[in-house]
C-alpha positions as CSV (number, residue, x, y, z in Angstrom):
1,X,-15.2,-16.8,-9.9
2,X,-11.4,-18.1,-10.1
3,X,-11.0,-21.0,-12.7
4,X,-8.9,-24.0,-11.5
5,X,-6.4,-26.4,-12.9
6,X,-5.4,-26.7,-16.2
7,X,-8.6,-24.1,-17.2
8,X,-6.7,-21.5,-15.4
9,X,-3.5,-21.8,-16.8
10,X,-4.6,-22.2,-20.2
11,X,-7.1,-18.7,-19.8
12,X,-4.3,-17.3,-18.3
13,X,-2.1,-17.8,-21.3
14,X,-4.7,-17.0,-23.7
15,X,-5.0,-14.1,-21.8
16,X,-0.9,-13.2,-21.4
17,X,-1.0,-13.5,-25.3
18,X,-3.9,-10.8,-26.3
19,X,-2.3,-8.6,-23.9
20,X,0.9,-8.7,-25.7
21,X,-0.6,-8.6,-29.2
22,X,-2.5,-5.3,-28.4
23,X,0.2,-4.1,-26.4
24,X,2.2,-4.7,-30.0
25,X,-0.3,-3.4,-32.3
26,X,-1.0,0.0,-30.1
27,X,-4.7,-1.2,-28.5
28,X,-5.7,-0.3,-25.4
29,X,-9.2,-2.3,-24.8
30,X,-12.4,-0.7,-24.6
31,X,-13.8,2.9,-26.1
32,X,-15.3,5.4,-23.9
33,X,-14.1,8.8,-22.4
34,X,-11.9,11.1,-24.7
35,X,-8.8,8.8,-25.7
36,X,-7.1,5.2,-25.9
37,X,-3.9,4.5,-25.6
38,X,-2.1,7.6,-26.5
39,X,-3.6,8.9,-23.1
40,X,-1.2,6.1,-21.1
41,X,1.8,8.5,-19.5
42,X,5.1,8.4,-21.5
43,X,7.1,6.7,-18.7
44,X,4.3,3.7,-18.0
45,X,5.4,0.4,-18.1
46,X,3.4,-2.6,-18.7
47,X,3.1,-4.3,-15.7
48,X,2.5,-8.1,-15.4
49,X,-0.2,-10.0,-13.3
50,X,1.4,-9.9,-9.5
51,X,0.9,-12.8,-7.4
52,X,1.0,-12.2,-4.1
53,X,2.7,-15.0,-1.3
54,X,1.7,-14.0,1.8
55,X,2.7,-17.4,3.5
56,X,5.5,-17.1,6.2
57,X,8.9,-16.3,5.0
58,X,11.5,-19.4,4.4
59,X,14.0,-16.7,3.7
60,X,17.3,-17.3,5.3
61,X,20.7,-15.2,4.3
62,X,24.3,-16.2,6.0
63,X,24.6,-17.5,9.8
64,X,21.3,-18.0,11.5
65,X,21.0,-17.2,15.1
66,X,18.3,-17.9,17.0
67,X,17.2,-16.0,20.3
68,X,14.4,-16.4,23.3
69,X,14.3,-13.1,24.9
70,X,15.6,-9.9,24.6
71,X,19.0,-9.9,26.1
72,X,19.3,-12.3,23.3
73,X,17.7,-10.2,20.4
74,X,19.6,-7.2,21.5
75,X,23.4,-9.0,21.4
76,X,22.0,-10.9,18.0
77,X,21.8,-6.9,16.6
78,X,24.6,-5.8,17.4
79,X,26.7,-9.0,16.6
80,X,25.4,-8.5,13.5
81,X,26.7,-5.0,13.1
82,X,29.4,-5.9,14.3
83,X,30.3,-8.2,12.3
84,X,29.0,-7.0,8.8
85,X,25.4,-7.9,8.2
86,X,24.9,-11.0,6.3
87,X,23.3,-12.9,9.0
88,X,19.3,-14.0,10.0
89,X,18.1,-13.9,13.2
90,X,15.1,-16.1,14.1
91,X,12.6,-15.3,16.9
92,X,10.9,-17.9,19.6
93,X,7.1,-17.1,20.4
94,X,6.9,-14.6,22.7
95,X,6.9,-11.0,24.6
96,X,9.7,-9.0,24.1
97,X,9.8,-5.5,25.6
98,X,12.9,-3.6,24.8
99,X,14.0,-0.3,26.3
100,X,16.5,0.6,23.6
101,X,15.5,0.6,19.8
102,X,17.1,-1.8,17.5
103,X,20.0,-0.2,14.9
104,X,20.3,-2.2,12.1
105,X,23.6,-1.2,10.2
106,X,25.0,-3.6,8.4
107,X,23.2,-5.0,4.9
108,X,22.0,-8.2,3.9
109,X,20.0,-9.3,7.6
110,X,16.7,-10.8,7.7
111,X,14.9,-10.6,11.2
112,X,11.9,-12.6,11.4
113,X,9.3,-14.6,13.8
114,X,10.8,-18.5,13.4
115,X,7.2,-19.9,13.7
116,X,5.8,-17.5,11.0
117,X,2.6,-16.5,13.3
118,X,3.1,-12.8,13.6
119,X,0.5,-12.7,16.4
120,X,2.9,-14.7,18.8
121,X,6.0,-13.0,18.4
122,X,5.7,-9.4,19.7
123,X,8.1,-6.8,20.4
124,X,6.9,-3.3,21.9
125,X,7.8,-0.3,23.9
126,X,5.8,0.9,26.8
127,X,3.4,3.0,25.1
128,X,2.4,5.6,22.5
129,X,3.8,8.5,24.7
130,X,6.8,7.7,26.1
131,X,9.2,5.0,26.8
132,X,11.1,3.3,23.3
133,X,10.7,5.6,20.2
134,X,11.0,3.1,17.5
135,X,11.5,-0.9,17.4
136,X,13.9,-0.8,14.2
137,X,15.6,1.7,12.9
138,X,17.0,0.9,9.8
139,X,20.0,2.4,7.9
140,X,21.5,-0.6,6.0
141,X,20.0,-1.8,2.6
142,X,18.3,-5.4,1.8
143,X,17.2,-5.4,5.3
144,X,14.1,-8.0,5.5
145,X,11.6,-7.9,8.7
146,X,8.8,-10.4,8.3
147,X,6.3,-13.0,10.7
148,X,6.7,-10.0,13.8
149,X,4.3,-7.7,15.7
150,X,5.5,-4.3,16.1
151,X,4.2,-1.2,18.7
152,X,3.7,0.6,21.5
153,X,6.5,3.4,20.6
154,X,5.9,7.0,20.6
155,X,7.5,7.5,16.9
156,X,7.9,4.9,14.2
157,X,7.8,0.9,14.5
158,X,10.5,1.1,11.6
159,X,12.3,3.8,10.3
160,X,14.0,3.3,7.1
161,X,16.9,5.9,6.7
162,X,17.3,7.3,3.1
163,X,19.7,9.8,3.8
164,X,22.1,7.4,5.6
165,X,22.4,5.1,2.0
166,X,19.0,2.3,3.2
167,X,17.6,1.2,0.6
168,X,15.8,-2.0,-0.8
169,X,13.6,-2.7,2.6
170,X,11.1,-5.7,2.5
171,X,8.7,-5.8,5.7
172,X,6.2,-9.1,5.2
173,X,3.7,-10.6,7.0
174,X,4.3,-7.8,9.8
175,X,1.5,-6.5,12.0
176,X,2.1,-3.0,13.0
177,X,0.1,-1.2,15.9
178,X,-0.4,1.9,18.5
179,X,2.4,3.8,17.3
180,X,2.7,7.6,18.1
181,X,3.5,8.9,14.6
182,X,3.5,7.0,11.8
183,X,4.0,3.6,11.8
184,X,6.4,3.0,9.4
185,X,9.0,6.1,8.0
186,X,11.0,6.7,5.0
187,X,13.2,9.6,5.8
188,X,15.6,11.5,3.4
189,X,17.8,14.7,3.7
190,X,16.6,16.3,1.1
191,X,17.9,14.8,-1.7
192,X,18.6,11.1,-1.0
193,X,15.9,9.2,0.0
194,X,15.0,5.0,0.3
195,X,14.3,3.0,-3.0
196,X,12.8,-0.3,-3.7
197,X,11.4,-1.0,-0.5
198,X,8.5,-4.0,-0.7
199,X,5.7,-3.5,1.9
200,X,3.1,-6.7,1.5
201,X,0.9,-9.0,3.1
202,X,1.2,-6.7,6.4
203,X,-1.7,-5.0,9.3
204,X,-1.3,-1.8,10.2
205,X,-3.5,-0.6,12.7
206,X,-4.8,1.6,16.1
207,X,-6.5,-1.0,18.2
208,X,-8.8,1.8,19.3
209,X,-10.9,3.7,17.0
210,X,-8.8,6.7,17.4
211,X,-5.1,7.1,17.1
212,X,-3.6,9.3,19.7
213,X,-3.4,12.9,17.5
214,X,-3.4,14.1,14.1
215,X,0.2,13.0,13.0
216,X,0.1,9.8,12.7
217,X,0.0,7.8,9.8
218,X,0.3,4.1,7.6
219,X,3.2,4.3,5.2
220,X,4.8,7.6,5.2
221,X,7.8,7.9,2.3
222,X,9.4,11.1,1.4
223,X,11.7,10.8,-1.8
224,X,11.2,7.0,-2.4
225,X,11.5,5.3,-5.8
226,X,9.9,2.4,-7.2
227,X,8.1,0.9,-3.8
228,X,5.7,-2.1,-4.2
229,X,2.8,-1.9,-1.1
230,X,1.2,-5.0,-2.1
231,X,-2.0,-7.1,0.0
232,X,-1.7,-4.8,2.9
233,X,-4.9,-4.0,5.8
234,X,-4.8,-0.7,7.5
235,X,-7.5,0.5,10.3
236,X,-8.5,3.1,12.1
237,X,-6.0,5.7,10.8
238,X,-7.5,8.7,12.1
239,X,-6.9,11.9,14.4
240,X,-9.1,12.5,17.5
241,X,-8.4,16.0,16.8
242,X,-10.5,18.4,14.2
243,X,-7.6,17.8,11.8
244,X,-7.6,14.9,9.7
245,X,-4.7,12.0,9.8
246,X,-1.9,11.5,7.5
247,X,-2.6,8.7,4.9
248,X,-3.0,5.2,5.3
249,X,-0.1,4.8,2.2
250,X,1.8,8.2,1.2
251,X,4.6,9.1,-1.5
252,X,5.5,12.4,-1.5
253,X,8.5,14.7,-1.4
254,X,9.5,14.0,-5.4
255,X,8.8,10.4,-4.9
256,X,9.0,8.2,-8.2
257,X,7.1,5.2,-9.7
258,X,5.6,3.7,-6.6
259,X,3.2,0.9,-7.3
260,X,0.5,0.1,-4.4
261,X,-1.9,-2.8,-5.3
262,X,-4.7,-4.8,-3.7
263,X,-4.3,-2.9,-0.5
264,X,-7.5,-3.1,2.2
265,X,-8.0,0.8,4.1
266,X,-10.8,0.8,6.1
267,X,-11.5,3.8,8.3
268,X,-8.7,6.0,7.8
269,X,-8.8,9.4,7.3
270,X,-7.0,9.7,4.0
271,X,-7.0,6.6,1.8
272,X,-3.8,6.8,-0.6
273,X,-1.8,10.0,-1.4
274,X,0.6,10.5,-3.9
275,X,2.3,13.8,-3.3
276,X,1.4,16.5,-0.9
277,X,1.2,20.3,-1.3
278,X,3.9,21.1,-4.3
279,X,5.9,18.1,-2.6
280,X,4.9,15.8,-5.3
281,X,5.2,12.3,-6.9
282,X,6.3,11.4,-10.6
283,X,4.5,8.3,-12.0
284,X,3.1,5.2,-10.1
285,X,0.4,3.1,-10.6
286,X,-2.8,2.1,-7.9
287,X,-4.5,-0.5,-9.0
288,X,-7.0,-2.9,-7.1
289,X,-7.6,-0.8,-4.1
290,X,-10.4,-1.1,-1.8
291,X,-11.1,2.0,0.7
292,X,-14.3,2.2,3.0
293,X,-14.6,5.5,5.5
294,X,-17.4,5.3,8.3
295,X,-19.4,8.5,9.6
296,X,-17.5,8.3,12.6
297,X,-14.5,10.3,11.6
298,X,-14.5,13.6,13.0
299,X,-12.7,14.8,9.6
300,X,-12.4,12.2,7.4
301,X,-10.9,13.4,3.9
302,X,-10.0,12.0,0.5
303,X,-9.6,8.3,-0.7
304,X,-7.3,8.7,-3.2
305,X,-5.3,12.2,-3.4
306,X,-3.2,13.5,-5.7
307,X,-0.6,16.2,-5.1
308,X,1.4,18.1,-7.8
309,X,1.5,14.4,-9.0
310,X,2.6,13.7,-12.6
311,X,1.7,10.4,-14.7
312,X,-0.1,8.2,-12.0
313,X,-2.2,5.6,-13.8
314,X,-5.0,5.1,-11.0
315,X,-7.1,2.3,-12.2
316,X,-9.7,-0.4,-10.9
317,X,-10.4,1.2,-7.3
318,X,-13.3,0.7,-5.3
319,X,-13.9,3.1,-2.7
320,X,-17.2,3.9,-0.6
321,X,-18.2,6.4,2.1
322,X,-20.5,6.3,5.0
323,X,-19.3,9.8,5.8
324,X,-20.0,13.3,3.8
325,X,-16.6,14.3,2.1
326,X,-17.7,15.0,-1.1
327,X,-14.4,13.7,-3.4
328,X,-13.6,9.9,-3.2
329,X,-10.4,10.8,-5.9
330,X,-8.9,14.1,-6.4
331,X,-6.3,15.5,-8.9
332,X,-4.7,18.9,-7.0
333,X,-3.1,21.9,-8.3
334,X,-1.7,22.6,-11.6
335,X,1.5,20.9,-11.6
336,X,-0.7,17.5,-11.3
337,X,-1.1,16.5,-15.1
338,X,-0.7,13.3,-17.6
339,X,-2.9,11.4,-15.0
340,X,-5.1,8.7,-16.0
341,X,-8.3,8.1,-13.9
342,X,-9.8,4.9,-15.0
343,X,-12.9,1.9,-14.2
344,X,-13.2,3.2,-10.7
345,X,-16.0,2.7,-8.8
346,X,-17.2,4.8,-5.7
347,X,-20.3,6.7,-4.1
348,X,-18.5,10.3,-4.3
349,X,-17.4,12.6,-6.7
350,X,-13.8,12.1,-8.5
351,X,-13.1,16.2,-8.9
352,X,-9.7,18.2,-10.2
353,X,-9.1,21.1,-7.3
354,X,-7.1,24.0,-7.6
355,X,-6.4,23.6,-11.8
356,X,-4.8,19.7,-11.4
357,X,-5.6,17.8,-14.8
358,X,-5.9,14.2,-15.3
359,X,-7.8,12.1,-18.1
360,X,-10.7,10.8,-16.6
361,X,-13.3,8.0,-18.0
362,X,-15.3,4.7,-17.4
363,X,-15.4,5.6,-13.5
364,X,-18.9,5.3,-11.7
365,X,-19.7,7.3,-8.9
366,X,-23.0,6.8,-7.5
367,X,-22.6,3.4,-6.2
368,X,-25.1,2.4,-3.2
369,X,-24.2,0.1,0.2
370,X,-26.4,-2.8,-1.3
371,X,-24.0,-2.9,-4.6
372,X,-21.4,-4.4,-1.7
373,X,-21.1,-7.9,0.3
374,X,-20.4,-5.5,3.4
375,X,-18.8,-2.5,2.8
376,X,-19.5,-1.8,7.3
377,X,-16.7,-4.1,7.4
378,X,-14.9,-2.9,4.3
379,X,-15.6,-6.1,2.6
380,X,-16.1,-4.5,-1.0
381,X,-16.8,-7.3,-3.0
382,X,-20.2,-6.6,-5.4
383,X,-22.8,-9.0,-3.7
384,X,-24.5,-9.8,-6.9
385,X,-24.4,-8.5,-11.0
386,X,-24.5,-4.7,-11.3
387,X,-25.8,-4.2,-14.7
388,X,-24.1,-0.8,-14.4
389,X,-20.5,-2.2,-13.1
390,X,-20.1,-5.9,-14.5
391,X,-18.7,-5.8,-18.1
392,X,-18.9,-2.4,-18.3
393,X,-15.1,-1.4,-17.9
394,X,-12.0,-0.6,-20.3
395,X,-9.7,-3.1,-20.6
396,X,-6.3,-1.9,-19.8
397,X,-2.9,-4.0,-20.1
398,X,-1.9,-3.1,-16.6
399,X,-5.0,-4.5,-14.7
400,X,-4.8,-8.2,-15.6
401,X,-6.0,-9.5,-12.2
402,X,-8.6,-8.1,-9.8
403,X,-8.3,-7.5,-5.6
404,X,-8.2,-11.4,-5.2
405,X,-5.9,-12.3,-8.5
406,X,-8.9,-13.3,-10.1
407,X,-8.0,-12.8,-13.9
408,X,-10.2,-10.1,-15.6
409,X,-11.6,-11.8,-18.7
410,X,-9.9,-9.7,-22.0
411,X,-12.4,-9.6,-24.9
412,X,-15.5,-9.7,-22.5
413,X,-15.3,-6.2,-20.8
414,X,-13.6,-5.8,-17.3
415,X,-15.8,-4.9,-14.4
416,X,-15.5,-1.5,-12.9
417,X,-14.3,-1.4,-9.6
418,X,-11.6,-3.5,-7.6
419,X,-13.5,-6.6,-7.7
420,X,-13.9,-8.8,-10.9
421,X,-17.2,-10.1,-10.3
């Protein structure tokens, strides 16, 4: 339970400062397993509590022009272009259907819903198999989308474009549906890809159970560095074929140091993946994850996958499983090493395939449905004390806060799992 007022800054102080000590004098919390802090990967950084706003963006940049339809939003793009970037466009309430996709070429441009309700601002092709193939596509950098629904296109609802220099993409408060692949791209060539994209506070989902085939998928980034996916929701991510869906958040094609945190999957085929095949991903943390899978998946796979993945701290998850696939984590093949597997709680096996290697420790995996407030609806906050869970974690300098930014008491033993009970 959260501690208000003055209590809570003054524990949260008290808390900054033991951190930093044992961060000093070489600690790493809690015993168990087969190491302390000499396991942590050689690139990790300590990482601070991270607050998450999700209230509507006040976020303006240059002129602001304002539009009611999409005659309007269409000329507002291109003016923009035109002119440079550096300019905001704010959208009225309403239904926009566009038959052309939106360019976005110049830097420095936020787009957003003016009322900051991203249910009543929607802009959308025709459908998942024809008609408009993305809403934005993207090849400028410090591009911000934010308080918008985006769908009904037969590719991406945005497209960030590595290989064309686009970089440094925030999407906020954004709720993304019924697309035909996946819902939101980072593309490279190769060899350039999109960095320091922040992805937060956002829905991305299939309004039916089903998406329409196997290649669709949440967050899909090939060659990114350093993305934050931060207080996300993503539903029904999964193939109405006999071939499972991409993930719900994926880095993979030599992707570095992503950090995805207090993210809600619930139904998807794959949870989180980091790397994919021997197209891997170098560092990262996930942290305060929460991942439920029902038995109606016709091939549900993996909650948290790991691919010829080096250095990924994976710490404080909680993931359950109506269905039968027996690994809720997975390190795979022997390039994936220096990984740390710790405090995570879940009702399947955590297993190395194919010769991957990873430190693991202080995870539980035989939790039950009862341990949960209601995992049907992916609500996986413990219902009561779990002698087995509560206290019984390691405390580690990078999970400060738990799924809701409740701080995790130092000195008293974390709770395993995503919740902080």
């Amino acid at each position: 339970m959260a501690l208000n007022g003055f209590l809570t800054v003054l524990v949260r102080l008290l808390s900054i400062t033991i951190v930093l000590f044992l961060a000093a004098c070489g600690g790493g919390g809690g015993g168990g397993g087969d190491g302390g802090a000499a396991d942590v990967p050689s690139d990790s950084e300590t990482l601070p509590p991270a607050a998450i706003d999700c209230t509507p963006l006040d976020l303006v940049v240059g002129e602001v022009i304002t539009v009611s339809d999409t005659a309007q939003l269409v000329a507002a793009v291109t003016a923009i272009n035109d002119s440079g970037g550096n300019r905001t466009v704010l959208i009225e309430d309403g239904d926009y259907e566009l038959s052309a996709l939106l360019h976005i070429h110049a830097d420095n441009v936020v787009i957003r819903g003016r009322s900051g309700n991203r249910d009543r601002v929607i802009l959308h092709g025709q459908n998942m198999a024809g008609g408009l193939s993305h809403i934005f596509l993207v090849a400028a950098s410090h591009v911000t989308i934010a308080d918008l629904s985006l769908g009904q296109v037969y590719y991406h609802a945005i497209q960030v474009q590595g290989e064309n220099g686009a970089g440094h993409l925030r999407v906020h408060n954004v709720r993304i549906f019924d697309t035909g692949e996946q819902m939101l791209k980072g593309s490279y060539d190769g060899e350039t890809g999109s960095d320091d994209g922040v992805v937060e506070c956002s829905l991305f989902e299939y309004t039916q159970a089903f998406g329409p085939q196997y290649y669709i998928g949440g967050i899909d980034v090939h060659h990114g560095r350093n993305w934050v996916v931060r207080g996300n929701t993503f539903k029904n991510i999964r193939s109405p074929e006999d071939r499972a869906a991409e993930h719900a958040i994926h880095f993979w094609s030599d992707s570095e140091t992503p950090l995805i945190e207090k993210n809600r999957i619930v139904n998807c085929d794959r949870g989180i993946g980091l790397g994919l095949g021997t197209r891997g991903c170098t560092g990262g943390l996930i942290r305060n994850n929460t991942i439920y899978g029902d038995d109606l998946g016709l091939n549900s796979d993996v909650g948290i996958g790991l691919e010829t993945a080096r250095n990924i701290r994976v710490y404080n998850n909680t993931i359950y499983f109506a269905h039968d696939y027996p690994w809720a984590i997975e390190y795979r093949w022997a390039a994936s090493t220096g990984n740390l597997i710790v405090n995570n709680l879940t009702n399947a096996s955590i297993a190395s395939r194919d010769g991957g290697s990873a430190t693991v420790r202080r995870n539980i995996t035989d939790a039950v449905a009862d341990w949960f407030s209601n995992p049907a609806s992916g609500d996986l906050h413990l219902s009561r004390t779990i002698n087995a869970v509560v206290d019984a974690g390691e405390a580690l300098i990078d999970v400060q806060e738990d799924m809701d930014g409740d701080l995790r008491p130092i000195g008293s033993g974390y709770d395993i799992g995503a919740d902080e009970f």
